[in-house]
Biopython code that builds the backbone (N, CA, C, O; Angstrom):
import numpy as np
from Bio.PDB.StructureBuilder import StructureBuilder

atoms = [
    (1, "UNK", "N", (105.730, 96.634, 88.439)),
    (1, "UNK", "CA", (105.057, 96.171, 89.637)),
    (1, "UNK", "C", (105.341, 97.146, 90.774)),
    (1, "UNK", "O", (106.339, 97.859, 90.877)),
    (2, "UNK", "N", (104.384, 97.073, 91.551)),
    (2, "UNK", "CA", (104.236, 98.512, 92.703)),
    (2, "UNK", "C", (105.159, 97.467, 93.471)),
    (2, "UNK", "O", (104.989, 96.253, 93.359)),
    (3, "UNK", "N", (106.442, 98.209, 94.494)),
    (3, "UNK", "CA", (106.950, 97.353, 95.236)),
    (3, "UNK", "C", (106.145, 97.038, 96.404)),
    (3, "UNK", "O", (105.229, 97.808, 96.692)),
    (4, "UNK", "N", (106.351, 96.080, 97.067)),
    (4, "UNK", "CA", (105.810, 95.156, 98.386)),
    (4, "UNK", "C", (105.381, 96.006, 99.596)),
    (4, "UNK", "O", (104.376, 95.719, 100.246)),
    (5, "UNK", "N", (106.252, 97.175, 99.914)),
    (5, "UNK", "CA", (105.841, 97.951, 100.595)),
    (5, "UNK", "C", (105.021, 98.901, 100.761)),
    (5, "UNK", "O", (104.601, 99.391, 101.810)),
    (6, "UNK", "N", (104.760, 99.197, 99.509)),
    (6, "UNK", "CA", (103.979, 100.492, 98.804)),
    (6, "UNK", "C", (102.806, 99.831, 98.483)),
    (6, "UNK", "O", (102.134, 100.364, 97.599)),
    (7, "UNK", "N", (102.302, 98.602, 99.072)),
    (7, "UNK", "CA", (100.490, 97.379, 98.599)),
    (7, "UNK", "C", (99.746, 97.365, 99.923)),
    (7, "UNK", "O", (100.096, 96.759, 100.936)),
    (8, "UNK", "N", (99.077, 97.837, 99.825)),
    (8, "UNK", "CA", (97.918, 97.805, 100.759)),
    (8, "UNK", "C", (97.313, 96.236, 100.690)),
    (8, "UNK", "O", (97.005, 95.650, 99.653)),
    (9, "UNK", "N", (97.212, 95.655, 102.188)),
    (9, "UNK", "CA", (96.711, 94.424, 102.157)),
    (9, "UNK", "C", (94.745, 94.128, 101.535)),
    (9, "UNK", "O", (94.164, 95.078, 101.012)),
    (10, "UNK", "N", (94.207, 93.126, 101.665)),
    (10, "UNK", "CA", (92.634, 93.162, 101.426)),
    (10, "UNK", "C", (92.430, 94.033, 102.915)),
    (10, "UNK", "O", (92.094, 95.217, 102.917)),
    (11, "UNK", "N", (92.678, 93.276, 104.119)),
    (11, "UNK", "CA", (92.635, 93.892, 105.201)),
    (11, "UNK", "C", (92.582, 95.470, 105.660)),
    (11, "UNK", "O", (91.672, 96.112, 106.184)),
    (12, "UNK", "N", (93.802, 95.815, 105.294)),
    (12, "UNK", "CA", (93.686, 97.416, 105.218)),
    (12, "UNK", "C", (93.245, 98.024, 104.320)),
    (12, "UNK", "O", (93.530, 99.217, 104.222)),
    (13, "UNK", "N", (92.216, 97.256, 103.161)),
    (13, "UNK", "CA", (91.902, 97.993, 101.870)),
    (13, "UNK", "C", (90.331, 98.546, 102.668)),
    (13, "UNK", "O", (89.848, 99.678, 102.641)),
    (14, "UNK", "N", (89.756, 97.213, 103.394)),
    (14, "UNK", "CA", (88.433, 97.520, 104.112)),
    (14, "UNK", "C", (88.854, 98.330, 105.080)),
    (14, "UNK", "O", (87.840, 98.992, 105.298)),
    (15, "UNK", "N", (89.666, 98.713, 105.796)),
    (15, "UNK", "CA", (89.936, 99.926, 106.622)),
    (15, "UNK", "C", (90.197, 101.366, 106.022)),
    (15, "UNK", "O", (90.051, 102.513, 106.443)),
    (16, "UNK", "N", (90.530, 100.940, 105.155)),
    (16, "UNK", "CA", (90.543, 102.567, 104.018)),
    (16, "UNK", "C", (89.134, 102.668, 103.980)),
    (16, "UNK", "O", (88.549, 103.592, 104.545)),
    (17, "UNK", "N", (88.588, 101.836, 103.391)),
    (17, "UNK", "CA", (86.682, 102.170, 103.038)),
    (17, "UNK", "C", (85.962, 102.175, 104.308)),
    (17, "UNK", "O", (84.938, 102.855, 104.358)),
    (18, "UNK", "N", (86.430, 101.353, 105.614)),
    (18, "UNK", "CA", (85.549, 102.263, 106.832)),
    (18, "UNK", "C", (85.591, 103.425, 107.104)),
    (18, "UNK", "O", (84.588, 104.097, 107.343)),
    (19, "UNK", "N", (86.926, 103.911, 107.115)),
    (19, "UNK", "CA", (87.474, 105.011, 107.693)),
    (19, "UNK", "C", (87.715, 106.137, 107.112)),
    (19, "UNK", "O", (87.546, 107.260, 107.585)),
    (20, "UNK", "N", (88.273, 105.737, 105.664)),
    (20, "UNK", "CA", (88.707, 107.175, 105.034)),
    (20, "UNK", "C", (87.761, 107.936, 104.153)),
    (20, "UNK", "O", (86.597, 107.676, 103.847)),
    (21, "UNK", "N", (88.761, 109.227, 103.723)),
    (21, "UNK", "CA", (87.828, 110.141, 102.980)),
    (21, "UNK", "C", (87.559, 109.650, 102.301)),
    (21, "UNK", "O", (87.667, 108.428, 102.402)),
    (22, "UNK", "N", (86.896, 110.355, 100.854)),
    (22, "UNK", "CA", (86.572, 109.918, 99.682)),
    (22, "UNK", "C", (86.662, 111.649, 98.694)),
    (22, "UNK", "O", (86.187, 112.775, 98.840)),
    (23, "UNK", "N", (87.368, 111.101, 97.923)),
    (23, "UNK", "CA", (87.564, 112.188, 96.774)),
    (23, "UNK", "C", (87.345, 112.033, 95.405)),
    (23, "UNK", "O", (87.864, 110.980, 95.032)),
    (24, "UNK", "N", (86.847, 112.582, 94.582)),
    (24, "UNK", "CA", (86.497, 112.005, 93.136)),
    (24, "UNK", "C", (87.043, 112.793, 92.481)),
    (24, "UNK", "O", (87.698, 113.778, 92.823)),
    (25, "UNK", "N", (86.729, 112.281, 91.196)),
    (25, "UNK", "CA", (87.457, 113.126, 89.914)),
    (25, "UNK", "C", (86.639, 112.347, 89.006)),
    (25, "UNK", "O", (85.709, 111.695, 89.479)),
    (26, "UNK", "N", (86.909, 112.331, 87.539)),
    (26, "UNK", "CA", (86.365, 112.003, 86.448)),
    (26, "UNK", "C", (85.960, 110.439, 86.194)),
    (26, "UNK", "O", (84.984, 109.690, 86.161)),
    (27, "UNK", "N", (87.598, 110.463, 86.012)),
    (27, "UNK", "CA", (87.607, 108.685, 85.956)),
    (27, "UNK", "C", (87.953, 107.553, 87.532)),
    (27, "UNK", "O", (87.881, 106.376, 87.885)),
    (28, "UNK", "N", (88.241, 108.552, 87.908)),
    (28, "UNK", "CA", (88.883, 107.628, 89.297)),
    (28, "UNK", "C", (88.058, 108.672, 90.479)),
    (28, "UNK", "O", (87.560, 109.787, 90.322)),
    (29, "UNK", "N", (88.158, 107.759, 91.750)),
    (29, "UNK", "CA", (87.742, 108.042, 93.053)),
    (29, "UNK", "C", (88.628, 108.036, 94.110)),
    (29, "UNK", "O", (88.733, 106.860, 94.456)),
    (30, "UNK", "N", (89.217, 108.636, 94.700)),
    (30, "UNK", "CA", (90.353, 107.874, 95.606)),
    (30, "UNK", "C", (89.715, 107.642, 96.863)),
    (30, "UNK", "O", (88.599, 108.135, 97.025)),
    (31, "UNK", "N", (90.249, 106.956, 97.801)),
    (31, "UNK", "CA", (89.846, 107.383, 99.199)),
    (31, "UNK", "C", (91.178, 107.219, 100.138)),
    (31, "UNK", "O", (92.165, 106.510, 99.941)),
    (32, "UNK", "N", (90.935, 107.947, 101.030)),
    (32, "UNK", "CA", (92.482, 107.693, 101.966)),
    (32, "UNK", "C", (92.148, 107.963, 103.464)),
    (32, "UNK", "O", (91.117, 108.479, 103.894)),
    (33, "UNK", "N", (93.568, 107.370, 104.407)),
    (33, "UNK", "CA", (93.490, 107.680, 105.411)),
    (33, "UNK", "C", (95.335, 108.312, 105.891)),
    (33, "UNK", "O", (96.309, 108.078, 105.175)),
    (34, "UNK", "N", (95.397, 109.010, 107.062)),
    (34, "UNK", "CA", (96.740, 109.511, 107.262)),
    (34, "UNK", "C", (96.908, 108.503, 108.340)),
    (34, "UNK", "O", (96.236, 108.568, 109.370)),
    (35, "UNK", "N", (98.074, 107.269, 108.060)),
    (35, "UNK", "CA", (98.218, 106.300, 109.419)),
    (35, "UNK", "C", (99.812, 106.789, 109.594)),
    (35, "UNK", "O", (100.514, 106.283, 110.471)),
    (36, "UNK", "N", (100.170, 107.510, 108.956)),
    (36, "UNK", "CA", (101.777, 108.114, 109.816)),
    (36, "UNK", "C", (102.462, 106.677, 109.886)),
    (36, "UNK", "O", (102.827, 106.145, 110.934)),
    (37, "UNK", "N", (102.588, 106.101, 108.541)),
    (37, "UNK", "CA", (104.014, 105.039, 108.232)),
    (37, "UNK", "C", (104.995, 105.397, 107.329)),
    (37, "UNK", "O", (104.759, 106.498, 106.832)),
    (38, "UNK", "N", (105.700, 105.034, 107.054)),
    (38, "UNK", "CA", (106.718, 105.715, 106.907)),
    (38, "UNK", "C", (106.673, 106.034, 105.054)),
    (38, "UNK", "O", (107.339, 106.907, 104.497)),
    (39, "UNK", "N", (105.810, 105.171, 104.433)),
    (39, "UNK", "CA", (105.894, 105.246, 102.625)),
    (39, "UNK", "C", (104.825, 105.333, 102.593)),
    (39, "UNK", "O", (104.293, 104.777, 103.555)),
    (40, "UNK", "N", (103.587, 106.181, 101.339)),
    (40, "UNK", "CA", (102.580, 105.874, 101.032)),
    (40, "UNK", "C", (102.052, 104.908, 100.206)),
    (40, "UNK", "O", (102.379, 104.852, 99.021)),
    (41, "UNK", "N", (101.054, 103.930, 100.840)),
    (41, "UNK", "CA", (100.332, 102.347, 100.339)),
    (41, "UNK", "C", (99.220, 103.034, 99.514)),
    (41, "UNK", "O", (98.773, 104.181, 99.490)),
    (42, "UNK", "N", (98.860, 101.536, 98.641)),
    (42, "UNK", "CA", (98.164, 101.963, 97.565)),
    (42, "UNK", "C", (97.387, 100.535, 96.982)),
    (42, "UNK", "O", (97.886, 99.485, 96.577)),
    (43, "UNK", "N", (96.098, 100.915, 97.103)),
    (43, "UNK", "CA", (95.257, 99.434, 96.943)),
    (43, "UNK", "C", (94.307, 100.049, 95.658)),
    (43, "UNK", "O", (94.631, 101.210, 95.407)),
    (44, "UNK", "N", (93.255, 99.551, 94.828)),
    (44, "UNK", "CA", (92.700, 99.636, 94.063)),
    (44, "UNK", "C", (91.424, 98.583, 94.205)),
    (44, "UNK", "O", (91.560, 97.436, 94.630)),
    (45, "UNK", "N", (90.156, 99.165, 93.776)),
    (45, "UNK", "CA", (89.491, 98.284, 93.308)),
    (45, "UNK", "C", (88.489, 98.460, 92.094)),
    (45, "UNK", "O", (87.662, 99.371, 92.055)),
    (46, "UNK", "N", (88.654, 97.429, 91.032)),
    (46, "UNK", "CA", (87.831, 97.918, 90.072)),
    (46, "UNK", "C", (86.524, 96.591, 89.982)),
    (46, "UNK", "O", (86.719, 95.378, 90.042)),
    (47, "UNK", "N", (85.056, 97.397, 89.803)),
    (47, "UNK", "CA", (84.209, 96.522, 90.332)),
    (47, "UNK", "C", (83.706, 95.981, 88.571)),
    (47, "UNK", "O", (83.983, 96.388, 87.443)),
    (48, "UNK", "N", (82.947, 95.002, 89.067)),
    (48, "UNK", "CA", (82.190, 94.364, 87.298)),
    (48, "UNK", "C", (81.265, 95.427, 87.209)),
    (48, "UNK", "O", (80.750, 95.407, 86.091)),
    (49, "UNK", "N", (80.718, 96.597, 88.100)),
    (49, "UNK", "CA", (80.057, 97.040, 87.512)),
    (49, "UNK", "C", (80.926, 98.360, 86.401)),
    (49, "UNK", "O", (80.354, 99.005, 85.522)),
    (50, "UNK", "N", (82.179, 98.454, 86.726)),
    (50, "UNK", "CA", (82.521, 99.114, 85.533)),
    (50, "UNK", "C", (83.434, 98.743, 84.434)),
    (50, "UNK", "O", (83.892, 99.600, 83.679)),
    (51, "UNK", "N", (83.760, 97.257, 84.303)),
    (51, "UNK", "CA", (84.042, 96.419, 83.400)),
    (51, "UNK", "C", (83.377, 95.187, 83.271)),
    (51, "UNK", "O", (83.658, 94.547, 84.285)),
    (52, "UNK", "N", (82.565, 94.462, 82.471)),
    (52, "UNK", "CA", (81.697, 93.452, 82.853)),
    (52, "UNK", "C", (83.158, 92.478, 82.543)),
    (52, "UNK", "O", (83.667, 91.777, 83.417)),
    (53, "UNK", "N", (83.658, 92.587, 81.234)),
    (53, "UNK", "CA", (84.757, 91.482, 81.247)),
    (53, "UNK", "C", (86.004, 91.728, 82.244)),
    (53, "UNK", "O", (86.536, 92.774, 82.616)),
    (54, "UNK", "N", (86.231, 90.583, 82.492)),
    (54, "UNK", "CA", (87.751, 90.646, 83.103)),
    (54, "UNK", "C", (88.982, 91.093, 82.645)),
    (54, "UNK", "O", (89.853, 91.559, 83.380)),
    (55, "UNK", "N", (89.089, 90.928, 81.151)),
    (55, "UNK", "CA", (90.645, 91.285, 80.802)),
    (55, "UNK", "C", (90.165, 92.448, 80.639)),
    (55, "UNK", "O", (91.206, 93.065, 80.415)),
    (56, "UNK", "N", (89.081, 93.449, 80.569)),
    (56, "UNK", "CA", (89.326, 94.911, 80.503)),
    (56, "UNK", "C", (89.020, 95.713, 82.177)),
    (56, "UNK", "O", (89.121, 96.939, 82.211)),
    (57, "UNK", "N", (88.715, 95.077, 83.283)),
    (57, "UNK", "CA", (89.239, 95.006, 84.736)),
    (57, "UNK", "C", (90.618, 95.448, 84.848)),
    (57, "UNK", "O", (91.244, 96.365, 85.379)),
    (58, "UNK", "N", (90.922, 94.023, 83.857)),
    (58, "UNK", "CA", (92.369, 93.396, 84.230)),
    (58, "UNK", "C", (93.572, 94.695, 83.195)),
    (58, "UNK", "O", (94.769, 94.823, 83.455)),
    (59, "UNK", "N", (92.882, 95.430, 82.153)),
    (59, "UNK", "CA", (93.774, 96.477, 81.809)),
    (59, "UNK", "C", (93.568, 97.727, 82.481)),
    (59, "UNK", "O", (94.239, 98.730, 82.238)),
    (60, "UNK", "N", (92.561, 97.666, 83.401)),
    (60, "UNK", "CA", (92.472, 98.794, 83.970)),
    (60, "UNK", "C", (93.189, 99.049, 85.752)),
    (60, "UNK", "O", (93.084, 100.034, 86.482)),
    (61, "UNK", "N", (93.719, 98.062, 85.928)),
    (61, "UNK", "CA", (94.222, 97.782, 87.184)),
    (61, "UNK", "C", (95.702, 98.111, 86.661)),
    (61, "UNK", "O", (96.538, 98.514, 87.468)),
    (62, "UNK", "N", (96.019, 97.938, 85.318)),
    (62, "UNK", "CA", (97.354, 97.900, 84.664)),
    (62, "UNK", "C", (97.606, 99.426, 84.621)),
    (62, "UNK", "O", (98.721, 99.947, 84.652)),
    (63, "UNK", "N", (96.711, 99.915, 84.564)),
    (63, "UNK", "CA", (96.803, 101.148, 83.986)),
    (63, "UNK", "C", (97.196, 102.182, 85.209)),
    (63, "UNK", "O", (97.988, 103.124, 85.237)),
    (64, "UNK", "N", (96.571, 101.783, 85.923)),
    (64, "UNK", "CA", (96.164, 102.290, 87.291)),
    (64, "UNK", "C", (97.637, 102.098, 88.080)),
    (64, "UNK", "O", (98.348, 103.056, 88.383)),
    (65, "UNK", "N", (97.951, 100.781, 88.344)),
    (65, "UNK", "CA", (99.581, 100.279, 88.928)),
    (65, "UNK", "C", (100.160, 101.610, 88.000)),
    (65, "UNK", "O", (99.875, 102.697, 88.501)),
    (66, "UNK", "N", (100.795, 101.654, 86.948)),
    (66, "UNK", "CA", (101.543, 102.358, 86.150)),
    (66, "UNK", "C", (101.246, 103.847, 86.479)),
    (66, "UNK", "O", (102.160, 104.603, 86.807)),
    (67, "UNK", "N", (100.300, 104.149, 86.410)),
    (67, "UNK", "CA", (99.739, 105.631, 87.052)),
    (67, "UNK", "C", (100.031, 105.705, 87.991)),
    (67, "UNK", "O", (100.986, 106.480, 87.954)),
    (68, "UNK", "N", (99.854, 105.377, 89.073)),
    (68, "UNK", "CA", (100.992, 105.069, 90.439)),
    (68, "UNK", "C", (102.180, 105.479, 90.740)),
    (68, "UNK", "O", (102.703, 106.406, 91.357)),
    (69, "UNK", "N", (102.659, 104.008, 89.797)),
    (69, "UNK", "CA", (103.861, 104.471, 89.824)),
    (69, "UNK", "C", (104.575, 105.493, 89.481)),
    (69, "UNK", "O", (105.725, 105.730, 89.851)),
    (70, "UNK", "N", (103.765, 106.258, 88.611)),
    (70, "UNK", "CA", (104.819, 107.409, 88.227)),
    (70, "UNK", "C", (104.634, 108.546, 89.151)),
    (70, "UNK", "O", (105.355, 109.532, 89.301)),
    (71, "UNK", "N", (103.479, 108.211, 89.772)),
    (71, "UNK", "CA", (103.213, 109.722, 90.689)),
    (71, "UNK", "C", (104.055, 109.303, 92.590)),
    (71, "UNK", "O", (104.153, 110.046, 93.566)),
    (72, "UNK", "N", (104.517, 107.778, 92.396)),
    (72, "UNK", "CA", (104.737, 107.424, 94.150)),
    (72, "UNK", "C", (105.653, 108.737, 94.796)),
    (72, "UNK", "O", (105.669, 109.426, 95.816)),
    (73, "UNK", "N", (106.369, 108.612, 93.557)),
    (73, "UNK", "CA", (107.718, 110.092, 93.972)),
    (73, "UNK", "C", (107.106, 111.267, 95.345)),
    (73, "UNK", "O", (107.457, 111.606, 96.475)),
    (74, "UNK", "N", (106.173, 111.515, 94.515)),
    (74, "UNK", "CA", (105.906, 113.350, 94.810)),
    (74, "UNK", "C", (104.857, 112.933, 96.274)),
    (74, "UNK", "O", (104.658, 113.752, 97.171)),
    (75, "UNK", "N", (104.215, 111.378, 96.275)),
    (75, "UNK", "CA", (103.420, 111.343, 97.369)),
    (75, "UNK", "C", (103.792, 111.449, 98.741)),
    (75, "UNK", "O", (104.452, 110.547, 99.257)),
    (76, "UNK", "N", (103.426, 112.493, 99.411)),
    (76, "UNK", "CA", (103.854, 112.316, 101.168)),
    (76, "UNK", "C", (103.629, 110.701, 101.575)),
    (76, "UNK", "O", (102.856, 109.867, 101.104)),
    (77, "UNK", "N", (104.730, 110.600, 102.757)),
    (77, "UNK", "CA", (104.663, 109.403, 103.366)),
    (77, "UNK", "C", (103.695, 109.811, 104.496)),
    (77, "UNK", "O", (103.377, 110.870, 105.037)),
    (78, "UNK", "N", (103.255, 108.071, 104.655)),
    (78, "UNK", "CA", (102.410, 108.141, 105.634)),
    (78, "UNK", "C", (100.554, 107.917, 105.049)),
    (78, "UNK", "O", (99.692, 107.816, 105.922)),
    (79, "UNK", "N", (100.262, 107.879, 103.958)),
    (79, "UNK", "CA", (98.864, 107.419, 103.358)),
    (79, "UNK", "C", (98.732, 106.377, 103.183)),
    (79, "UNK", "O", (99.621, 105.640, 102.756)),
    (80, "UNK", "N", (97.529, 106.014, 103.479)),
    (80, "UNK", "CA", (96.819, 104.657, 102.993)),
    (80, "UNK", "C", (95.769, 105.254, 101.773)),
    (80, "UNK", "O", (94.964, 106.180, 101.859)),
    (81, "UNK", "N", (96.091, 104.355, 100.587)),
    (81, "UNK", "CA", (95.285, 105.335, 99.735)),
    (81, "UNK", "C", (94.602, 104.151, 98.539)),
    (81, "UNK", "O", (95.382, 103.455, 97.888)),
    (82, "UNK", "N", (93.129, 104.031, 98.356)),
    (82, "UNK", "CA", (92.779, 103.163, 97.778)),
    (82, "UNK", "C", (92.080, 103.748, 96.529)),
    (82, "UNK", "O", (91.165, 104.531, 96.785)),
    (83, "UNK", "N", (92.292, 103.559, 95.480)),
    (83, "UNK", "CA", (91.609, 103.886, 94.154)),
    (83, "UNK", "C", (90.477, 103.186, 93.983)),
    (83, "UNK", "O", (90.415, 101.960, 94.077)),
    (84, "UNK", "N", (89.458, 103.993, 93.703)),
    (84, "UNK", "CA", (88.060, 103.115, 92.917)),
    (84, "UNK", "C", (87.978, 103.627, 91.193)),
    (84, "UNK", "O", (87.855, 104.827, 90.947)),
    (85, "UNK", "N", (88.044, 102.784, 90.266)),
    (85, "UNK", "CA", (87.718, 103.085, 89.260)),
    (85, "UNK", "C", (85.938, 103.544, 88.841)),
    (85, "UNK", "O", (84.859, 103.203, 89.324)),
    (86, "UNK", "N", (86.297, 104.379, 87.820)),
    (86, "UNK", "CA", (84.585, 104.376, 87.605)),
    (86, "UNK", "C", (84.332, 103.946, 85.840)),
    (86, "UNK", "O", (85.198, 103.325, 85.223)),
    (87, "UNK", "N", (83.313, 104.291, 85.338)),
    (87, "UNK", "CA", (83.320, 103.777, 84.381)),
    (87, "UNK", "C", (83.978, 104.424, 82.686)),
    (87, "UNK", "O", (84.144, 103.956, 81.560)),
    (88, "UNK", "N", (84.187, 105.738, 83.382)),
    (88, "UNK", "CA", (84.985, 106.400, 82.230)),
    (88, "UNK", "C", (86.000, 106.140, 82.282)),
    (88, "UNK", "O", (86.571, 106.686, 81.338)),
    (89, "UNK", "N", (87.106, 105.209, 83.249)),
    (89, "UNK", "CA", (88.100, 104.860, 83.197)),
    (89, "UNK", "C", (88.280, 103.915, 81.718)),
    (89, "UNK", "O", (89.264, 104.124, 81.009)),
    (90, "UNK", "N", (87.521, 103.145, 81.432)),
    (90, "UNK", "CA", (87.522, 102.429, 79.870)),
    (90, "UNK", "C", (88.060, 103.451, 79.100)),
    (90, "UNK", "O", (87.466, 104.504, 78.867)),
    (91, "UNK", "N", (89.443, 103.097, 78.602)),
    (91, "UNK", "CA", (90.132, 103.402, 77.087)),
    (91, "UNK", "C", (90.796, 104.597, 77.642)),
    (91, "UNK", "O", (91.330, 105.377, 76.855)),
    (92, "UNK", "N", (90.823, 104.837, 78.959)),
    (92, "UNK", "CA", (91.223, 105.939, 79.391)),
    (92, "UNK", "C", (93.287, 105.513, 79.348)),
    (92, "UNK", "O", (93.575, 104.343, 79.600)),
    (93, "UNK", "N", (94.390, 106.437, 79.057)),
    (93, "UNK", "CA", (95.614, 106.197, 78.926)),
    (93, "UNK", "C", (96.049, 106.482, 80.553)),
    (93, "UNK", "O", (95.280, 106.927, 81.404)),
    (94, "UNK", "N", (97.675, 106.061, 80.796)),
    (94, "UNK", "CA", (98.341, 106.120, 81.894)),
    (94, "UNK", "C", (98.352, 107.543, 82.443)),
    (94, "UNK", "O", (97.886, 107.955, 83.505)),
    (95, "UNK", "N", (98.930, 108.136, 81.568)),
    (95, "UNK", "CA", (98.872, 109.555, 81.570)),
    (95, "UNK", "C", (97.833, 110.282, 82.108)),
    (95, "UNK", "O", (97.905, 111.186, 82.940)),
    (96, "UNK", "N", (96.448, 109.619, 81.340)),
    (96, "UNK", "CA", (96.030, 111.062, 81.948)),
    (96, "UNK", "C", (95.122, 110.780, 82.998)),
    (96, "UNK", "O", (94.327, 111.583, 83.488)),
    (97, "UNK", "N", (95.341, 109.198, 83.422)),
    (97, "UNK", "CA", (95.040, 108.806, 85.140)),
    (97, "UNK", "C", (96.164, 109.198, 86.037)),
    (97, "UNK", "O", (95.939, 109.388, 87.233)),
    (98, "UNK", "N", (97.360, 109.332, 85.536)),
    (98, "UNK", "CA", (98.162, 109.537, 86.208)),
    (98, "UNK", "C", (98.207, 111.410, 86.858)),
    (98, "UNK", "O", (98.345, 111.866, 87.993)),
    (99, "UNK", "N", (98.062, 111.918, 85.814)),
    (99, "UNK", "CA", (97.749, 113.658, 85.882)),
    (99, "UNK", "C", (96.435, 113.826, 86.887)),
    (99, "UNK", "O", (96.306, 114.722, 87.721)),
    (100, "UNK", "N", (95.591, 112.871, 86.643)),
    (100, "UNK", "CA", (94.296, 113.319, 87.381)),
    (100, "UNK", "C", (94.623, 112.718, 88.806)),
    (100, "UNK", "O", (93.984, 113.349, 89.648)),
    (101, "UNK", "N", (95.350, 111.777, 89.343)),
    (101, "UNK", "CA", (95.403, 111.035, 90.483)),
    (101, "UNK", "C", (95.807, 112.204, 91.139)),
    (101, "UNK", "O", (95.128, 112.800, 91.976)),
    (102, "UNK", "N", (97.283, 112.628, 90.624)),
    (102, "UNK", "CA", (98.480, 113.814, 90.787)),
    (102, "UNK", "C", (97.112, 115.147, 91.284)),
    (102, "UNK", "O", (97.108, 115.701, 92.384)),
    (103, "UNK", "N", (96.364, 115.339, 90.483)),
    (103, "UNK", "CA", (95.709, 116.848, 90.695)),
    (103, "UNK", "C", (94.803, 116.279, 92.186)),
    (103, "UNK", "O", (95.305, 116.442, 93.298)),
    (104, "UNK", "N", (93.629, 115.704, 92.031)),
    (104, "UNK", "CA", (93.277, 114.983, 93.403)),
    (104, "UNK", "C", (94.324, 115.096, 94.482)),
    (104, "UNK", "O", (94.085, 116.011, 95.270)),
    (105, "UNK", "N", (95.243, 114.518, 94.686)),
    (105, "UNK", "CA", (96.363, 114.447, 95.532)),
    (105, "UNK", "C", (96.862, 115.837, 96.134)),
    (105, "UNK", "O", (97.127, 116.124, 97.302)),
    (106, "UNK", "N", (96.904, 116.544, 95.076)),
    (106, "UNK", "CA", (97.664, 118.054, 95.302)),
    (106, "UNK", "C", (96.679, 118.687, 96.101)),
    (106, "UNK", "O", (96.970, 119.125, 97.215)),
    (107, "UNK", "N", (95.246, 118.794, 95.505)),
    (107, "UNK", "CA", (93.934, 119.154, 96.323)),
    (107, "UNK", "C", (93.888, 118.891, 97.346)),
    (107, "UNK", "O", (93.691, 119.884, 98.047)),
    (108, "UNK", "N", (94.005, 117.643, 98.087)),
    (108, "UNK", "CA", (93.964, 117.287, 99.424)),
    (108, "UNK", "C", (95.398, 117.234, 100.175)),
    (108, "UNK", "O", (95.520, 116.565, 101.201)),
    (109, "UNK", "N", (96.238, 117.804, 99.747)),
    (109, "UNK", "CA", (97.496, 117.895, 100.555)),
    (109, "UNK", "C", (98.448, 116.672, 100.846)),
    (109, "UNK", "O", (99.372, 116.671, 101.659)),
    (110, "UNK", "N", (98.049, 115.617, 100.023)),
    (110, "UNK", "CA", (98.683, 114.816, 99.976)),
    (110, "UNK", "C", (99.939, 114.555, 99.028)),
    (110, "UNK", "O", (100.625, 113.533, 99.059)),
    (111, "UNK", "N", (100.127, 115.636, 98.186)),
    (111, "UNK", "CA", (101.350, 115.836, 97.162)),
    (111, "UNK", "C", (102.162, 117.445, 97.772)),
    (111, "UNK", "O", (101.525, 118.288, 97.141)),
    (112, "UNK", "N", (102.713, 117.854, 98.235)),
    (112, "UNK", "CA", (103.832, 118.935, 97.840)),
    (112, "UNK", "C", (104.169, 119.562, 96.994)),
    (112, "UNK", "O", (105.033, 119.098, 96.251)),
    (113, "UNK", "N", (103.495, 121.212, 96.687)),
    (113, "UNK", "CA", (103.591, 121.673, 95.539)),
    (113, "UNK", "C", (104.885, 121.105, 95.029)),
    (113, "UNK", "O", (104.933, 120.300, 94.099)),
    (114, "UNK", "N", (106.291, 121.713, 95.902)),
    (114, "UNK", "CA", (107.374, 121.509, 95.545)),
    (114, "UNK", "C", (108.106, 119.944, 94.811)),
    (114, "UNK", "O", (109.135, 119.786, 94.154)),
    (115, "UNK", "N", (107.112, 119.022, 95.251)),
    (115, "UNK", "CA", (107.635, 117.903, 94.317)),
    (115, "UNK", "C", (106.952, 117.735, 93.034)),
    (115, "UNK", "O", (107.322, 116.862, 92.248)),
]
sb = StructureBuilder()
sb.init_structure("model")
sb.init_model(0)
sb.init_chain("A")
sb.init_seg("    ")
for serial, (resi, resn, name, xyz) in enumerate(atoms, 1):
    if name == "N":
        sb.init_residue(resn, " ", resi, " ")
    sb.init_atom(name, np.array(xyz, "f"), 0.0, 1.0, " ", f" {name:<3s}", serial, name[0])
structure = sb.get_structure()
């Protein structure tokens, strides 16, 4: 589980999508904003249009938390950062959402070569 601090509310999830960028990649989309707090937050949304059932939503949000988590390390503090899944995310592993979040991130200066 992503800790408490590191969850973007519903509230600030619609302020990420007024306000912030938008970056894509294959399977995932990110979008973010720089609000200068002190840890980087992290919201997700995966829509029915790219899982019609729920428990495969519901493994892809799993997948996604876990991908996360392994990359929170290297993320600068201070992002608001919301994931959109797309539809190649289906059957897609932790890993290699996690590698692609990581490369996105590095692109926009939101990772530190050095970490």
């Amino acid at each position: 589980m992503i800790p408490k601090k590191n969850r973007l509310t519903r509230r600030e999830i619609v302020e990420v999508r007024e306000k912030g960028k938008i970056k894509g990649g294959k399977r995932v989309s990110i979008l973010y904003i720089h609000t200068g707090g002190e840890v980087p937050r992290f919201g997700m949304i995966v829509s029915s249009r790219v899982a019609k059932l729920a428990v495969e939503r519901n493994r892809i949000k799993r997948v996604l938390r876990e991908a996360f988590k392994e990359i929170l390390g290297k993320i600068s503090s201070g992002y608001s950062i919301v994931v959109l899944a797309r539809k190649s995310m289906m059957g897609a592993g932790v890993r290699e959402v996690a590698e692609e979040l990581e490369e996105i991130m590095r692109l926009n200066g939101m990772i530190c070569a050095g970490k």
